[in-house]
Each structure stands twice: as structure tokens, then as C-alpha cells.
Backbone of each chain as ProteinMPNN parsed JSONL, in Angstrom:
{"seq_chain_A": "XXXXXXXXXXXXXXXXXXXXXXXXXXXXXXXXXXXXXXXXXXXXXXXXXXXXXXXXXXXXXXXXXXXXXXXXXXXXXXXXXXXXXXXXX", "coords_chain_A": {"N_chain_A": [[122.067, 75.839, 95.731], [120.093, 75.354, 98.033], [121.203, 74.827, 100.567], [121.928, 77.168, 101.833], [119.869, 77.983, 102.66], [119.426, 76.875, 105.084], [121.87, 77.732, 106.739], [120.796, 80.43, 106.721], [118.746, 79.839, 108.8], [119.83, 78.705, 110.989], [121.372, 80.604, 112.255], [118.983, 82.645, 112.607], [117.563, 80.95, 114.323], [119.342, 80.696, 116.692], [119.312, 83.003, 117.647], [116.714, 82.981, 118.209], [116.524, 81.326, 120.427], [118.727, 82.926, 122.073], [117.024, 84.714, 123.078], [115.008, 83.478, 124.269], [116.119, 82.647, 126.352], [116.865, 84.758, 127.754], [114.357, 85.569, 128.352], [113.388, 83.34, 130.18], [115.326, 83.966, 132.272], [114.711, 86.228, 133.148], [115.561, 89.065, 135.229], [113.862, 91.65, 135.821], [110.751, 92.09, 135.073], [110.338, 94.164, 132.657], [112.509, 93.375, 131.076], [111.808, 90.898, 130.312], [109.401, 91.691, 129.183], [110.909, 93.084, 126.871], [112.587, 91.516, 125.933], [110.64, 89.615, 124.723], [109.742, 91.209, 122.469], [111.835, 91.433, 120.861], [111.775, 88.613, 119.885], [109.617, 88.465, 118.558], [110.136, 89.758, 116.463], [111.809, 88.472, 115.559], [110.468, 85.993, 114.582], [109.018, 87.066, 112.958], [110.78, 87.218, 110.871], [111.405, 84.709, 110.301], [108.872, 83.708, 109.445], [108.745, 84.989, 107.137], [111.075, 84.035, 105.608], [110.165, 80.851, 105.35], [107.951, 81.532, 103.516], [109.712, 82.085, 101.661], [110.794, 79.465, 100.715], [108.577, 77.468, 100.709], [107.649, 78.841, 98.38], [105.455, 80.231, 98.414], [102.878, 82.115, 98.515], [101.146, 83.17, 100.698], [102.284, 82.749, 103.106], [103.338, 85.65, 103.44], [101.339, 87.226, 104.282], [100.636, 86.314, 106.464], [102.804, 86.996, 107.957], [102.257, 89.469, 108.002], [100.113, 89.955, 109.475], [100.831, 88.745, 111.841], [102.552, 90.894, 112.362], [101.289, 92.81, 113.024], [99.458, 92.48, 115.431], [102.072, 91.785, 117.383], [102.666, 93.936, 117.651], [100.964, 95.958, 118.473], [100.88, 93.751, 120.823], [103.276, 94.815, 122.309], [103.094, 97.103, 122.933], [100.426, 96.947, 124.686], [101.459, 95.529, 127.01], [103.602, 97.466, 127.615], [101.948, 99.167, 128.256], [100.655, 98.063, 130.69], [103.008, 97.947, 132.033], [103.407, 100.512, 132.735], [101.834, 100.898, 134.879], [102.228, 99.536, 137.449], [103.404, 100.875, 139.664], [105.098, 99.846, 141.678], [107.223, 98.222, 141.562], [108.599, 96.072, 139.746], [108.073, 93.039, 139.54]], "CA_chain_A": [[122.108, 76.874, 96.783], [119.416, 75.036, 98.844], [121.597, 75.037, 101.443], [122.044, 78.255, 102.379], [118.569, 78.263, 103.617], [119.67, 75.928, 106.731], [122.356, 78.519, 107.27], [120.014, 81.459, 107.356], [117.047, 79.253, 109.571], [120.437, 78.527, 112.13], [121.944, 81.657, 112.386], [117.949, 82.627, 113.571], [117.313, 79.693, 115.454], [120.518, 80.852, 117.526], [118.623, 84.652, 117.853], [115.423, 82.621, 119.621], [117.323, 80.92, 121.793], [118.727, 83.984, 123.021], [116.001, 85.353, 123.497], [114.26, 82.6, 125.036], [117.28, 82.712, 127.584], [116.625, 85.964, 128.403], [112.836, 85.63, 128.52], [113.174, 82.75, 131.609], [116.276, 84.169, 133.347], [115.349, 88.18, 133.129], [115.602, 89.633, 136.547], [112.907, 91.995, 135.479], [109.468, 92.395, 133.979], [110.915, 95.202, 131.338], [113.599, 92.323, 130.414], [110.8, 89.634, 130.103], [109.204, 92.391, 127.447], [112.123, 93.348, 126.021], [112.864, 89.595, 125.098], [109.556, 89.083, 123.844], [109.571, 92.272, 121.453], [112.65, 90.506, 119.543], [111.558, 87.017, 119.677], [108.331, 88.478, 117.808], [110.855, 90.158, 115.364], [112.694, 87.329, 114.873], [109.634, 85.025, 114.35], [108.045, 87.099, 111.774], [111.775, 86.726, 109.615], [111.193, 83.266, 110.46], [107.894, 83.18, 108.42], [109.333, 85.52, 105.806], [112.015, 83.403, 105.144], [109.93, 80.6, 105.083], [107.633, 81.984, 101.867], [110.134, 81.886, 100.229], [111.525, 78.744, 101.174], [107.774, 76.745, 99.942], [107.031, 79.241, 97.134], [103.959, 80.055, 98.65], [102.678, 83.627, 98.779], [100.594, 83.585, 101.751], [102.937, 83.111, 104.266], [103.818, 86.863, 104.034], [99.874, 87.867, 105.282], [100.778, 85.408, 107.893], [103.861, 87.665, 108.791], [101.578, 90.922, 108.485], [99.209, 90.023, 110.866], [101.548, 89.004, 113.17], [103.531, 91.965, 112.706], [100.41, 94.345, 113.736], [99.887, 91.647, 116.854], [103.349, 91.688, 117.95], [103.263, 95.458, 117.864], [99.846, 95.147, 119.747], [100.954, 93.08, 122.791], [104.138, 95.354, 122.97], [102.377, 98.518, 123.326], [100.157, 97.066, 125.52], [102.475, 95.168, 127.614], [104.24, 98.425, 128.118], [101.052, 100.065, 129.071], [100.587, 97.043, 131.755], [104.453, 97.955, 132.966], [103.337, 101.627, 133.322], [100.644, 101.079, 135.699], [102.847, 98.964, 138.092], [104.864, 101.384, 140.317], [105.455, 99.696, 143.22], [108.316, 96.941, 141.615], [108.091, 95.56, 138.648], [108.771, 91.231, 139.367]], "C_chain_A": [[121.05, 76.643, 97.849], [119.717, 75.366, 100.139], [122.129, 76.179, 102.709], [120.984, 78.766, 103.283], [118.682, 77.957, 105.365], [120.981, 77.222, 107.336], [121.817, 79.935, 107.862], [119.163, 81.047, 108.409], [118.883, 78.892, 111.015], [120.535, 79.699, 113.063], [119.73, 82.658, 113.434], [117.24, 82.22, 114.544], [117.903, 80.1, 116.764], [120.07, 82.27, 118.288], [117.439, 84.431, 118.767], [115.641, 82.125, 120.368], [118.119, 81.735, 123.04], [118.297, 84.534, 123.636], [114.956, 84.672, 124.668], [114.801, 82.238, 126.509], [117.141, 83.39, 128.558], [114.943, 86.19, 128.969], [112.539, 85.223, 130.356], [114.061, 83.623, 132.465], [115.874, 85.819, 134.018], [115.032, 88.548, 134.942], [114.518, 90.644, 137.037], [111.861, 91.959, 134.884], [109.715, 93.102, 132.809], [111.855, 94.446, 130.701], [112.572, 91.668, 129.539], [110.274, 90.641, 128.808], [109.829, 92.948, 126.763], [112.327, 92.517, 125.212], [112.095, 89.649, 124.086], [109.222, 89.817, 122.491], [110.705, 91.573, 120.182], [112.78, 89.538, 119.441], [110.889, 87.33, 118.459], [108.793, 88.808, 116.204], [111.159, 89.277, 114.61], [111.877, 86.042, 114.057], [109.039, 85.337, 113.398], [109.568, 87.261, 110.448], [111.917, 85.618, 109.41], [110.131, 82.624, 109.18], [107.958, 83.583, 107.2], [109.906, 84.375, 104.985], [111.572, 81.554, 104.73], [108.66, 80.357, 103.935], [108.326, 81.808, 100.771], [110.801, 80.417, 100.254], [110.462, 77.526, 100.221], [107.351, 77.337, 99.059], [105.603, 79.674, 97.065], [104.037, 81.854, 99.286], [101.965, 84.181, 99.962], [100.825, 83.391, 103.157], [102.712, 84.845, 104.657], [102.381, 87.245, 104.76], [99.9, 87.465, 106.208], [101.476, 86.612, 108.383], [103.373, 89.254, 108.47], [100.423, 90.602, 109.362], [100.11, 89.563, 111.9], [102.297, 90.084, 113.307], [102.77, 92.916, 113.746], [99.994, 93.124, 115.298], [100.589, 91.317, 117.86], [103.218, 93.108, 118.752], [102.093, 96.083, 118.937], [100.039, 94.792, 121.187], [102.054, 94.566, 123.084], [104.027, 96.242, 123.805], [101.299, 97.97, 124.557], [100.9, 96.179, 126.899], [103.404, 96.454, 128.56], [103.139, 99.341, 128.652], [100.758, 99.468, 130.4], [101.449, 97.476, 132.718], [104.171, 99.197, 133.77], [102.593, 101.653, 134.467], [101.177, 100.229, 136.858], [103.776, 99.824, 138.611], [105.597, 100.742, 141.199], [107.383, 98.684, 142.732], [108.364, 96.565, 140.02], [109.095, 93.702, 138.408], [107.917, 90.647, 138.502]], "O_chain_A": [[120.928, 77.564, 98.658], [118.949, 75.991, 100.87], [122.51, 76.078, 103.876], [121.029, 79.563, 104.22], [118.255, 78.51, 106.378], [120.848, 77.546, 108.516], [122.128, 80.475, 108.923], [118.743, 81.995, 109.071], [118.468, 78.975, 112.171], [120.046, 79.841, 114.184], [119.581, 83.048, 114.593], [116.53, 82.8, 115.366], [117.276, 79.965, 117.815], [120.482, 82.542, 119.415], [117.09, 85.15, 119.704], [114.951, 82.323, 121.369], [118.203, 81.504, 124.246], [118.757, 84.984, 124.686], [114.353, 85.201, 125.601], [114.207, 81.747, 127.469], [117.193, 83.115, 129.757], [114.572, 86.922, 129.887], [112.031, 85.855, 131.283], [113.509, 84.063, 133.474], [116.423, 86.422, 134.941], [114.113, 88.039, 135.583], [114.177, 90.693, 138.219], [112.101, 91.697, 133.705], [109.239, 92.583, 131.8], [112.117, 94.867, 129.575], [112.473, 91.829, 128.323], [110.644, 90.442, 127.651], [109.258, 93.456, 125.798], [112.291, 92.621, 123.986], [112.424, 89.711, 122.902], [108.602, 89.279, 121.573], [110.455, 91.31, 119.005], [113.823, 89.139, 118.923], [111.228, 86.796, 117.403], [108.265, 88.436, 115.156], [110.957, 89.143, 113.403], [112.379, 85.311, 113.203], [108.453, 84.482, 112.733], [109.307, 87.399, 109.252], [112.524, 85.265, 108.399], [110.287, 81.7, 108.382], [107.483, 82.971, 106.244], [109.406, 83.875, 103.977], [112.337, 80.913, 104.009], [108.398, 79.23, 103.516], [108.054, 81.549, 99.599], [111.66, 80.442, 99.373], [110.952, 76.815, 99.343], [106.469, 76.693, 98.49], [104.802, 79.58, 96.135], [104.779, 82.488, 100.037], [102.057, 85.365, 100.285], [100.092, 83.655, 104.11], [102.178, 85.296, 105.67], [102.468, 87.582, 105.94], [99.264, 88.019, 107.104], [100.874, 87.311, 109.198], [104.152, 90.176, 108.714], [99.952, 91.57, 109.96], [100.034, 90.182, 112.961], [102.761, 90.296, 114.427], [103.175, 93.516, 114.743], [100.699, 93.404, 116.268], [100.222, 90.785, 118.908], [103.499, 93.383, 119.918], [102.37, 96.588, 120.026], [99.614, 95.25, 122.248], [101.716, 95.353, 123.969], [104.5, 96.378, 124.934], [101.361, 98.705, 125.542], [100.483, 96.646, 127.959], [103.754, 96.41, 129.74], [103.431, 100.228, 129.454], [100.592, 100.27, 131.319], [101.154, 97.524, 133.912], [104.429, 99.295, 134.969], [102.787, 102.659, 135.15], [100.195, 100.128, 137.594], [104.935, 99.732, 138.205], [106.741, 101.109, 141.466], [108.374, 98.603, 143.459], [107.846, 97.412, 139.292], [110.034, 93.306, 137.718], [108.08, 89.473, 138.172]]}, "seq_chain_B": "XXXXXXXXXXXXXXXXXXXXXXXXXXXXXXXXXXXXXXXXXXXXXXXXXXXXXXXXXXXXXXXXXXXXXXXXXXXXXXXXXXXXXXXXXXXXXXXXXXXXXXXXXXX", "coords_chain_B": {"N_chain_B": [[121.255, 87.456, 90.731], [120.13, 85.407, 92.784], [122.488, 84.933, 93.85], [122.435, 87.757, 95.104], [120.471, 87.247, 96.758], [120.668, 85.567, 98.556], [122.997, 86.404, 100.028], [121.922, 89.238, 101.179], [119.903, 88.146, 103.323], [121.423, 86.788, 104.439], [123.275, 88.403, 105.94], [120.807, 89.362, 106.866], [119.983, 87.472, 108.673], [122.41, 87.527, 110.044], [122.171, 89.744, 111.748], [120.1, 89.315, 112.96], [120.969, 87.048, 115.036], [123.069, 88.947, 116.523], [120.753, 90.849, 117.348], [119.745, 89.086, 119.51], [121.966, 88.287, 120.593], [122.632, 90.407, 122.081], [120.083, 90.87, 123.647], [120.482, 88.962, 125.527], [123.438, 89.57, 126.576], [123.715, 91.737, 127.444], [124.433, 94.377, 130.219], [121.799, 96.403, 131.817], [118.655, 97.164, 131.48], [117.836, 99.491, 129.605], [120.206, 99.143, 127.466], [119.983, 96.834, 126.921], [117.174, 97.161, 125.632], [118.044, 98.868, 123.332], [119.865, 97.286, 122.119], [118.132, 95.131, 121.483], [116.237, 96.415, 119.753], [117.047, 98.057, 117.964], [118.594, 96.288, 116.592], [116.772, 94.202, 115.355], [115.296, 95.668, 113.761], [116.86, 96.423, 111.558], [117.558, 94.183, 110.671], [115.009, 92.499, 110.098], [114.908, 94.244, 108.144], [116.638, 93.694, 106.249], [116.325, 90.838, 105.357], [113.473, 90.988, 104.753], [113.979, 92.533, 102.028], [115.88, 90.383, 100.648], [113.768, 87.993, 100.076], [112.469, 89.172, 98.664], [114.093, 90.047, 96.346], [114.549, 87.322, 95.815], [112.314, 86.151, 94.722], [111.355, 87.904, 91.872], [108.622, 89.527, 91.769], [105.033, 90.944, 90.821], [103.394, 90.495, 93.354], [104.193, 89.849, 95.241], [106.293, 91.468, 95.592], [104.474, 93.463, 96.658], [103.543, 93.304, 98.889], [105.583, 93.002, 100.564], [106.649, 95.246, 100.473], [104.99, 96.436, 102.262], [105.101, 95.319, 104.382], [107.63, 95.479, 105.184], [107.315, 98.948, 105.745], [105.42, 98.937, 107.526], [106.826, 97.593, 109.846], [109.212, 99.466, 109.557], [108.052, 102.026, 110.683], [106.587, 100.52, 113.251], [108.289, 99.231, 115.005], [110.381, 101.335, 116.456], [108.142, 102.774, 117.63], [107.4, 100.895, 119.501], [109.645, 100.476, 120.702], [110.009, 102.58, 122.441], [107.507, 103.268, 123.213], [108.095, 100.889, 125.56], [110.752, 101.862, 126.587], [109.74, 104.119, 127.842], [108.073, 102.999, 129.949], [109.613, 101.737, 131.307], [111.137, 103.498, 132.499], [109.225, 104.882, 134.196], [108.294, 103.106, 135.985], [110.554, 102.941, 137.854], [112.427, 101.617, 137.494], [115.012, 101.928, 137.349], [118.49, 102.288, 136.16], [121.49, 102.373, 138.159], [124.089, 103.536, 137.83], [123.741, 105.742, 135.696], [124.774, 108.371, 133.762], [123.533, 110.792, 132.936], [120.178, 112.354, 133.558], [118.178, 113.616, 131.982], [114.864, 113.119, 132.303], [114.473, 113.558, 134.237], [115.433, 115.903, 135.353], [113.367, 117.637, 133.602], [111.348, 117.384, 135.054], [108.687, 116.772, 134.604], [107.045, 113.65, 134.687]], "CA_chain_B": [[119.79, 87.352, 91.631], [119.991, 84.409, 93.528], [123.595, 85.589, 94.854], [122.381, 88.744, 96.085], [119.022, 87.228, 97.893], [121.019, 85.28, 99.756], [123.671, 87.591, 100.444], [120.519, 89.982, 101.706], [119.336, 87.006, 103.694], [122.85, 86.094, 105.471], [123.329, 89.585, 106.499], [119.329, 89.75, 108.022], [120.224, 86.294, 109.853], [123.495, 87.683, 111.283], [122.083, 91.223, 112.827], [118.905, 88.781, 113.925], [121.487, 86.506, 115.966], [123.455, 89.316, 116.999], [120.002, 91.418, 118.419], [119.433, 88.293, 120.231], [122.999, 88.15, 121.962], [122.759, 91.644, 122.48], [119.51, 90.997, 124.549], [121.385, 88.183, 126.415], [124.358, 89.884, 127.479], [123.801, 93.365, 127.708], [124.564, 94.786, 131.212], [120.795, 96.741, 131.694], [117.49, 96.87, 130.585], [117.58, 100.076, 128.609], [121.307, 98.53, 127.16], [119.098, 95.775, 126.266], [116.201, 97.565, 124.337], [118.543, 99.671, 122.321], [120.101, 96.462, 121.329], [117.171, 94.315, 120.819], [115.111, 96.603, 119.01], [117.539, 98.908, 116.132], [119.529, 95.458, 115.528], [116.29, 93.045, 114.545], [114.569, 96.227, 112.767], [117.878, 96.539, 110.233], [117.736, 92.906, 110.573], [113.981, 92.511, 109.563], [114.225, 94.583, 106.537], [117.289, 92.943, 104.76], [115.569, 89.794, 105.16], [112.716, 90.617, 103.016], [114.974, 92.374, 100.666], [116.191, 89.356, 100.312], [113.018, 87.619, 99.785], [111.758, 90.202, 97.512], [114.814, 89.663, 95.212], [114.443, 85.988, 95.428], [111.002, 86.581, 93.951], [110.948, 89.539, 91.773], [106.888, 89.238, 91.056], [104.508, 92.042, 91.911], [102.261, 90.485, 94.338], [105.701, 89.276, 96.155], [107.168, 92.723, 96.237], [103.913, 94.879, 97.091], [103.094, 92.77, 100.272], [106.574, 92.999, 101.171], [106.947, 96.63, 101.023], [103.619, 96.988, 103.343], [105.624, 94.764, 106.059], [109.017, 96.792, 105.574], [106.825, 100.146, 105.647], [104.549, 99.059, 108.808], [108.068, 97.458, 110.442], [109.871, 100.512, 110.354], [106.964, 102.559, 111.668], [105.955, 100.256, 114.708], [109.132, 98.824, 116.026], [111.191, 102.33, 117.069], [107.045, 102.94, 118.638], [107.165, 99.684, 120.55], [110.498, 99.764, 122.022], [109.914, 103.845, 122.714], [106.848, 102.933, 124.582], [109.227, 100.065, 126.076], [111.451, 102.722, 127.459], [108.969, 105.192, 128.61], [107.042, 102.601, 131.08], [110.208, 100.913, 132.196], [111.004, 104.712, 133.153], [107.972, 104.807, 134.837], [107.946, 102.218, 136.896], [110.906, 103.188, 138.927], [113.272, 100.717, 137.242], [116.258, 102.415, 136.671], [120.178, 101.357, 137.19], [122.587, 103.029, 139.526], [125.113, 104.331, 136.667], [123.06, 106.518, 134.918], [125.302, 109.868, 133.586], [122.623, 111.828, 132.734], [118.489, 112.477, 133.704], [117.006, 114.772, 131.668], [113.266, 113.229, 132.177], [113.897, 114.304, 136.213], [115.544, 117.712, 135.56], [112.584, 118.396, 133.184], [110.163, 117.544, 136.176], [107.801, 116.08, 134.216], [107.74, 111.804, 134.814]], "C_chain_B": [[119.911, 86.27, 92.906], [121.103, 84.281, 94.82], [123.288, 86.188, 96.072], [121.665, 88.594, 97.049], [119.858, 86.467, 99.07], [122.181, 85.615, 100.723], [122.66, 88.782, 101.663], [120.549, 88.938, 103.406], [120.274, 86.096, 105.284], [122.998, 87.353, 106.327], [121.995, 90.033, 107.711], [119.679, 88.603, 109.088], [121.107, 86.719, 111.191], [123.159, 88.606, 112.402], [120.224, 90.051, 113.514], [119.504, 87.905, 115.31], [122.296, 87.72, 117.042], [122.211, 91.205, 117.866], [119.883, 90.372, 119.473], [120.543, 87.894, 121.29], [122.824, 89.29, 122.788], [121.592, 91.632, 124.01], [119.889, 89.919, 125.924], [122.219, 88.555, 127.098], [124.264, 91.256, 127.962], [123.816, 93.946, 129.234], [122.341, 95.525, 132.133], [119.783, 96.834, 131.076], [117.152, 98.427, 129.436], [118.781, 99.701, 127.212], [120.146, 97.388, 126.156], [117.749, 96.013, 125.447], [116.813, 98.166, 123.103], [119.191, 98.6, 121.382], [119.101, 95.39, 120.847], [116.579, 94.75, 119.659], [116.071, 97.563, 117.222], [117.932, 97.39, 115.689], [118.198, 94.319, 114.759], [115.448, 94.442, 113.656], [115.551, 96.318, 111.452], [117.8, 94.669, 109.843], [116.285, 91.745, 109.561], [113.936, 92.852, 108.068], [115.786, 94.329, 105.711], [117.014, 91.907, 104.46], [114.638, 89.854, 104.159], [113.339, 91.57, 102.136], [115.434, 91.518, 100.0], [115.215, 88.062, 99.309], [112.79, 88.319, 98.431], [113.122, 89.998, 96.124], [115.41, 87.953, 94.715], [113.22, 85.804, 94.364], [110.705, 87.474, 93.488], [109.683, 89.48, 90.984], [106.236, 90.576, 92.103], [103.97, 92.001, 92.869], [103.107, 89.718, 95.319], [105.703, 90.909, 97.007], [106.138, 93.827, 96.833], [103.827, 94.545, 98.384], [104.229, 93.284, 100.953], [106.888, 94.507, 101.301], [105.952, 97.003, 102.068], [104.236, 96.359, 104.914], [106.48, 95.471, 106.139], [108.091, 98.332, 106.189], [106.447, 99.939, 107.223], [105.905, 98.659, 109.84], [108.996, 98.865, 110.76], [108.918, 101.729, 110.765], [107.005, 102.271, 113.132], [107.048, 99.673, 115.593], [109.931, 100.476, 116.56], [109.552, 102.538, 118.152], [107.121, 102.147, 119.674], [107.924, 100.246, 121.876], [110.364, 101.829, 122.759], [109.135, 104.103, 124.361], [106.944, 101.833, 125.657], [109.989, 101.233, 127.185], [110.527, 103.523, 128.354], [108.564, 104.486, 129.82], [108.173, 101.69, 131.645], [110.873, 102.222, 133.071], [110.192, 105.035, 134.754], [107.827, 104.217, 136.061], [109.264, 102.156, 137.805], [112.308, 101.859, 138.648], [114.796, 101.047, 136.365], [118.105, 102.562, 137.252], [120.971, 102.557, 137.846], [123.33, 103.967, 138.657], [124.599, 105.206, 135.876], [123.967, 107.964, 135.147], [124.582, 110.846, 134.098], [121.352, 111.421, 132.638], [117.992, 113.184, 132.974], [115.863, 114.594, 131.891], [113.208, 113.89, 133.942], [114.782, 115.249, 135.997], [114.208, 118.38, 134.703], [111.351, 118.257, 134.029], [109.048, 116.621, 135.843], [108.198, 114.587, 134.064], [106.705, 111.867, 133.164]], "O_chain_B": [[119.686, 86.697, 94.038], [120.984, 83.886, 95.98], [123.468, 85.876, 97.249], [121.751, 89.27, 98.074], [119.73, 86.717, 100.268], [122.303, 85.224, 101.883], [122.93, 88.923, 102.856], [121.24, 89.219, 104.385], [120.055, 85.418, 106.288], [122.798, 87.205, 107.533], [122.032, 90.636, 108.783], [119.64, 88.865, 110.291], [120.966, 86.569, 112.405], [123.55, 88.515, 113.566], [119.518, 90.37, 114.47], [118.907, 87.915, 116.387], [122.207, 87.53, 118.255], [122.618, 92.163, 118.524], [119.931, 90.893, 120.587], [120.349, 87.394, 122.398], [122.849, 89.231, 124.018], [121.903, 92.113, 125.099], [119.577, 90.15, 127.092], [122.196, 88.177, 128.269], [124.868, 91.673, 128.951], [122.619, 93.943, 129.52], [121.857, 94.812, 133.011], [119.894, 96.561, 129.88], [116.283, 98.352, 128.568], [118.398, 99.914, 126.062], [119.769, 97.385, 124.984], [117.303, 95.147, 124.694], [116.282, 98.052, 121.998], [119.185, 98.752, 120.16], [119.332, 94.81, 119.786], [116.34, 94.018, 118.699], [115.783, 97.601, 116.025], [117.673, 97.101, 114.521], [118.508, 93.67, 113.76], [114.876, 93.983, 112.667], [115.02, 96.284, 110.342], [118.018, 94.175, 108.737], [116.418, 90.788, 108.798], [113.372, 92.286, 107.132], [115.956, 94.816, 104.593], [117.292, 91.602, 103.3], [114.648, 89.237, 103.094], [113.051, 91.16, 101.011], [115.502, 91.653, 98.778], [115.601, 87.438, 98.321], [112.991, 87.849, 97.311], [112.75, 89.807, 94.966], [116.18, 87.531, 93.852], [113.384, 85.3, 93.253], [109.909, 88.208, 94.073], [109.657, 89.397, 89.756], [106.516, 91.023, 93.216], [103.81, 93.022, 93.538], [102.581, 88.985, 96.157], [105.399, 91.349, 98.116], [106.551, 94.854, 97.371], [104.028, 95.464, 99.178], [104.014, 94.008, 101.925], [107.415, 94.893, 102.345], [106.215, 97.994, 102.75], [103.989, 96.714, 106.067], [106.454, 96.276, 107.07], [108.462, 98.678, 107.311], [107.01, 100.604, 108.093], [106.064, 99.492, 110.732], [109.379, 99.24, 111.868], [109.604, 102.524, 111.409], [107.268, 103.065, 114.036], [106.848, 99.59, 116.805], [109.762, 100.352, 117.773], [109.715, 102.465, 119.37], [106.925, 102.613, 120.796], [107.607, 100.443, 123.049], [110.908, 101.945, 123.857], [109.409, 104.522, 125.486], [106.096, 101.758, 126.546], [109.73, 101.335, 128.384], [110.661, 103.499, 129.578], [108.622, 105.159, 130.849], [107.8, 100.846, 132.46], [111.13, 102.023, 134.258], [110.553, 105.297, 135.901], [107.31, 104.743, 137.047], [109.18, 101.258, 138.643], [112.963, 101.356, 139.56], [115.358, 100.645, 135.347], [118.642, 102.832, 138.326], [120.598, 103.725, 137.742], [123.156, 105.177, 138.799], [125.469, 105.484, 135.051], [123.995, 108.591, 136.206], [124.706, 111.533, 135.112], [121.048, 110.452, 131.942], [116.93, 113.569, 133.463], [115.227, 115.646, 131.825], [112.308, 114.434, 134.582], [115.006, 115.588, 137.159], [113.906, 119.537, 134.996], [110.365, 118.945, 133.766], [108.551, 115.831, 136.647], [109.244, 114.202, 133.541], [106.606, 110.863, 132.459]]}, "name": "protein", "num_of_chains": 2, "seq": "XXXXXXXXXXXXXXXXXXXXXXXXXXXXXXXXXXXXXXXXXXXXXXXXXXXXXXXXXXXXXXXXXXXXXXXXXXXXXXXXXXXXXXXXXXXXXXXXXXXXXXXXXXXXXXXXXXXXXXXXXXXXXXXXXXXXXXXXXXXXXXXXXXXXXXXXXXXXXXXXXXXXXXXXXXXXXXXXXXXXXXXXXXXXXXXXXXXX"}
């Protein structure tokens, strides 16, 4: 059942690429952190999924400090957006 | 066991690809938070379900409930304060039904 791993790591692969799509192309600033909020998502099922993948337990502390980091920029990111009336490019 | 984790696992992959189209195609940018942010938080926590029943050990499953726990906490916060400051900033589409934050006066 090794293989199933490469199906789950595609099927996410295919989720940052979207995202990464949307990141360059967005028309807005609120896009651009929109993107980046479910890249960050996607990156910490990324490191999940690789814990279990080498059997190694300290991935997941990896994917709790990035979680509270992720959640970090977002919030302030969106405090950045607030303070920008004029446009937001 | 080994079924279900990756059963778990296929299911977190699919709603992780399909937040990620969602933020690709979606017509607007609030369109596009509502789909970025519920589909990778359901998407997040069948993943380590998954994990967690790949590994059923305690110092697996306690970590992993502290990321599910703090996950569904801080992502509905994120994309909340996401909406509020794209509000804010005067960035809002043409089609909009209904205002309630400008009939209640208060921005």
C-alpha cells in the first residue's frame, strides 16, 4: 500500500499549484492573501502526511509551529490589508 | 487500520485539491475565501485522522489532537479577519444582494 502515498502527495501537489496560480495571477491583494492562507493549509498536510510517511514523530511539532505561524502572518496580513484604504494592488 | 488511514488520507487530499481549485476559479474574492478556507479546514483534519489511525500510539495521537484542536480554532479566525479587512478596504464586487455591514452603519 506504499503507493497510495504518491496518490495522496499528487492529489496535494495539484492543491499548491493552484494556489500558487492564484498567488501570481490574483488581481488583488485580498486574493494574494487568500492564496497564501491555503497554501499554508495545504503545506502543513504536506508535513503531516509526511510523519507518517518516515515514521518519525517530530515532523508533527514541525506542523504545529507552522500552524501558529501561518495563523500569525494571516492575521497580520489582514491587519496590513485593513490599514490600506485607498486600493488595495 | 491501514484501509481506513488511507481512506481518511484520500478524502483529506481530495477536499485539499478541490480548496485549491476553488481558490483558482472562483468568480470573487469573498467566493474565494469561503472556498479556500471551510474546504482545506475539513480537509486538514481528515488528514491527520488519517495519520493518527496509521499510528495508533499515544504520543502520535496527543500531538495530533493539539493540531486538529488549534486548526479548527484559528482557521474560521484567519479567514474571518480575511473578510473583515478585505471589507474594509473598499474591495467589494458589483453583484452583491445584500449589505448588512452598511445598513448597520457601522464599517
Amino acid at each position: 500500500m506504499e503507493w497510495m502515498d504518491y496518490v495522496v502527495f499528487s492529489l496535494m501537489g495539484l492543491g499548491i499549484l493552484f494556489t500558487v496560480i492564484r498567488l501570481f495571477i490574483g488581481p488583488k491583494l485580498s486574493d494574494r492573501v487568500v492564496s497564501l492562507d491555503t497554501f499554508n493549509m495545504i503545506v502543513i498536510g504536506v508535513i503531516v502526511v509526511l510523519a507518517s510517511v518516515f515514521e518519525s514523530n517530530l515532523y508533527l511539532d514541525i506542523a504545529m509551529v507552522y500552524a501558529i505561524l501561518a495563523f500569525l502572518e494571516t492575521v497580520v496580513f489582514a491587519r496590513y490589508l485593513e490599514g490600506k484604504k485607498d486600493g488595495n494592488r | 487500520m491501514v484501509i481506513a488511514s488511507y481512506v481518511f488520507m484520500i478524502i483529506g487530499g481530495l477536499f485539499f485539491l478541490l480548496g485549491g481549485l476553488g481558490v483558482l476559479r472562483m468568480p470573487d474574492t469573498f467566493n474565494r475565501i469561503q472556498a479556500g478556507t471551510k474546504a482545506t479546514t475539513l480537509g486538514a483534519f481528515s488528514i491527520l485522522i488519517g495519520v493518527a489511525l496509521a499510528n495508533p500510539v499515544w504520543d502520535w495521537i496527543s500531538k495530533i489532537i493539539i493540531i486538529i484542536v488549534f486548526i479548527i480554532i484559528s482557521n474560521p479566525i484567519g479567514s474571518s479577519a480575511i473578510a473583515k479587512a478585505t471589507y474594509n478596504s473598499k474591495n467589494i464586487p458589483d453583484n452583491l444582494v445584500q449589505d448588512d455591514l452598511k445598513e448597520r452603519g457601522d464599517k
